[in-house]
Each structure stands twice: as structure tokens, then as C-alpha cells.
C-alpha positions as CSV (number, residue, x, y, z in Angstrom):
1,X,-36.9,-37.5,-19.2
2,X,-38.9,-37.8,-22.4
3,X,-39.9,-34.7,-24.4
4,X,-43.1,-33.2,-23.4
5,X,-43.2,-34.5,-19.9
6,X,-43.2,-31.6,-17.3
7,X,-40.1,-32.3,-14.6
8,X,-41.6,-32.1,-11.0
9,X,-40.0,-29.7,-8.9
10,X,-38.7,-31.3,-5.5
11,X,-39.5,-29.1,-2.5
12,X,-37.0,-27.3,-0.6
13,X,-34.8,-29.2,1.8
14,X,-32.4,-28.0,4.6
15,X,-29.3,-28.1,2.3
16,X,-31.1,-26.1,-0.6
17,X,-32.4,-23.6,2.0
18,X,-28.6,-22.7,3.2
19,X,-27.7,-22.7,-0.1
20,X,-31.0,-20.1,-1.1
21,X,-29.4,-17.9,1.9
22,X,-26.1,-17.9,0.9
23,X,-27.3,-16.7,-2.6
24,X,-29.4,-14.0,-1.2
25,X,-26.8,-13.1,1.2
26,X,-24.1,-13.1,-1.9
27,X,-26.7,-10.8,-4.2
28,X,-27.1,-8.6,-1.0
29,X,-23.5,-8.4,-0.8
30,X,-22.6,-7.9,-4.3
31,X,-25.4,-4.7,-5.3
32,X,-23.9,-3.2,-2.1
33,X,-20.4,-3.4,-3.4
34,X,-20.9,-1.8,-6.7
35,X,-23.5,1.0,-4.9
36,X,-20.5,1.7,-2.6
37,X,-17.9,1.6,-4.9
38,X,-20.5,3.8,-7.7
39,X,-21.3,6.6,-5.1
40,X,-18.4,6.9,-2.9
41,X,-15.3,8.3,-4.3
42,X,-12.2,6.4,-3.5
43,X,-9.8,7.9,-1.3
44,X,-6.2,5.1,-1.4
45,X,-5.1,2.9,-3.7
46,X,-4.3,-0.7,-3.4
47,X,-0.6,-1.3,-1.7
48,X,0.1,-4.3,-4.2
49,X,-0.3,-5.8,-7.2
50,X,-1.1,-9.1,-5.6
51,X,-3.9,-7.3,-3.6
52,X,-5.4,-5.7,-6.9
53,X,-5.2,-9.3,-8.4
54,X,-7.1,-10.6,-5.2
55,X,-9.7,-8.3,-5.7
56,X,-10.3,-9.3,-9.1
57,X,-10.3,-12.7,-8.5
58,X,-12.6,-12.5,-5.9
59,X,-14.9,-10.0,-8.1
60,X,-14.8,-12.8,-11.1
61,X,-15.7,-15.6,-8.4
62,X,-18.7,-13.5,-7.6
63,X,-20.3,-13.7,-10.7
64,X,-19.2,-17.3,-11.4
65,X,-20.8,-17.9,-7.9
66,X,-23.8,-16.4,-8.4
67,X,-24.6,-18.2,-11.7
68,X,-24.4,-21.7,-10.3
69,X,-26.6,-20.9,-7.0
70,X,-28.7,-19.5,-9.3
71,X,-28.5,-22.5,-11.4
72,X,-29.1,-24.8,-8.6
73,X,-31.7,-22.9,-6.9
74,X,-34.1,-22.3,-9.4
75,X,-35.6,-25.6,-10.8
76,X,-36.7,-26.1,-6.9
77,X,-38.7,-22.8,-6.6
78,X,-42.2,-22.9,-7.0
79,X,-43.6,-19.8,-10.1
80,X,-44.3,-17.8,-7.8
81,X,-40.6,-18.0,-5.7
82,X,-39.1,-17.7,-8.9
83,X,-39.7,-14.4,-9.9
84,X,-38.2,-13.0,-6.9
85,X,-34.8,-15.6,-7.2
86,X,-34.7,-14.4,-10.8
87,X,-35.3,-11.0,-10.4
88,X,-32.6,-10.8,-7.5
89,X,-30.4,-12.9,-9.8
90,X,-30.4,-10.0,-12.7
91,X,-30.1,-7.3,-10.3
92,X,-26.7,-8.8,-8.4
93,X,-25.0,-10.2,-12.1
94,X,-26.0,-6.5,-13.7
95,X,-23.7,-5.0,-10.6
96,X,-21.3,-7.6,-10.5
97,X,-20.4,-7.3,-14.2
98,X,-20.9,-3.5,-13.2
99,X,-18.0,-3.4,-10.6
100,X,-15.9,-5.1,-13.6
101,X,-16.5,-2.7,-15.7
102,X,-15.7,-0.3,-13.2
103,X,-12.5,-2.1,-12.5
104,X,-11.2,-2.3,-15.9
105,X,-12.3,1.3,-17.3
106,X,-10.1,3.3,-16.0
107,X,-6.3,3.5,-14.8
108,X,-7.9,5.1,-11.1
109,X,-10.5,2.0,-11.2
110,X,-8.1,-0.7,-11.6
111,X,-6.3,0.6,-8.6
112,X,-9.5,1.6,-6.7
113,X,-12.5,-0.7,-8.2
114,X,-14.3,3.0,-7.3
115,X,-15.7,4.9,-10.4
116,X,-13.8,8.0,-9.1
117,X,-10.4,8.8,-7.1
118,X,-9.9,11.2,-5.2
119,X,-6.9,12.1,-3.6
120,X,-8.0,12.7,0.1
């Protein structure tokens, strides 16, 4: 593409809306999660070690999900689409790097992935 020239957004096809739903559906997922795991006190541990390491790996494969739908996704929004695909965007990485950081904060978090532990 030569500098200067505007790139034409393609419209929407079946593949890009599944893959628009799957992002939504991931962001949905992912702010629930950290609200969950914010305001509700944990009440077990994790079993394993393997399990803990499962967790993380699936928290880390969050974020690294969410940045190439949203990657892929928004070049074929229209401006006005885009605000809401961006703004959900910000709001899911902000709580997915939130449960991180709730993971790795605390000895009762790395165990948990809650912000508090409470033996029930």
C-alpha cells in the first residue's frame, strides 16, 4: 500500500463474525473472572501444582488471546463498531492482567487466584 492511501475496510463475513463472538464471549468471560475472583473470598486451595500451573497458563492464553482477536477484528469494523470493540478490548486486558496480578501478589493468590483466602 503506498503511504497516504486510506486501506478500505472489508465488510464482515461469516468467519469474522464467529470470530467477533468468540472475542465478546472471551471479554465477557474474562471481566467476570477477575470480578469473581476480586469480590468473593476464596474458600480451598488448589490440590496441585500442575493445576496451579494450568490455571496460569490458561490465564496467560487469555490475554494472548484477546490481543490477536482484537488484532484481527478491528481493521474490519466500521468507526463507529470500533469504539465499542476497543473499548471492550481495554476493559477485558485491564482484568486479565488484573487476575495476574492477583495471582502473583500474594502467597494465598497463587494458590487461590482470589484477592483474599479464607479458611471456610
Amino acid at each position: 500500500m503506498l503511504p497516504g492511501t486510506k486501506r478500505k475496510e472489508e465488510p464482515m463475513d461469516s468467519g469474522m463474525t464467529k470470530i467477533a463472538r468468540l472475542f465478546y464471549f472471551l471479554s465477557t468471560c474474562t471481566i467476570l473472572t477477575f470480578l469473581w475472583r476480586f469480590l468473593v473470598p476464596a474458600h480451598e486451595e488448589a490440590e496441585s501444582d500442575l493445576m496451579i500451573e494450568l490455571e496460569i497458563l490458561f490465564e496467560v492464553a487469555t490475554v494472548v488471546g484477546l490481543i490477536w482477536l482484537f488484532s484481527h477484528l478491528r481493521p474490519r469494523y466500521d468507526d463507529s463498531s470500533k469504539v465499542t470493540l476497543t473499548l471492550t478490548f481495554w476493559i477485558a486486558l485491564v482484568a486479565s492482567i488484573g487476575i495476574l496480578i492477583m495471582r502473583f501478589s500474594t502467597s494465598d493468590g497463587w494458590y487461590t487466584g482470589h484477592r483474599v483466602y479464607q479458611i471456610g
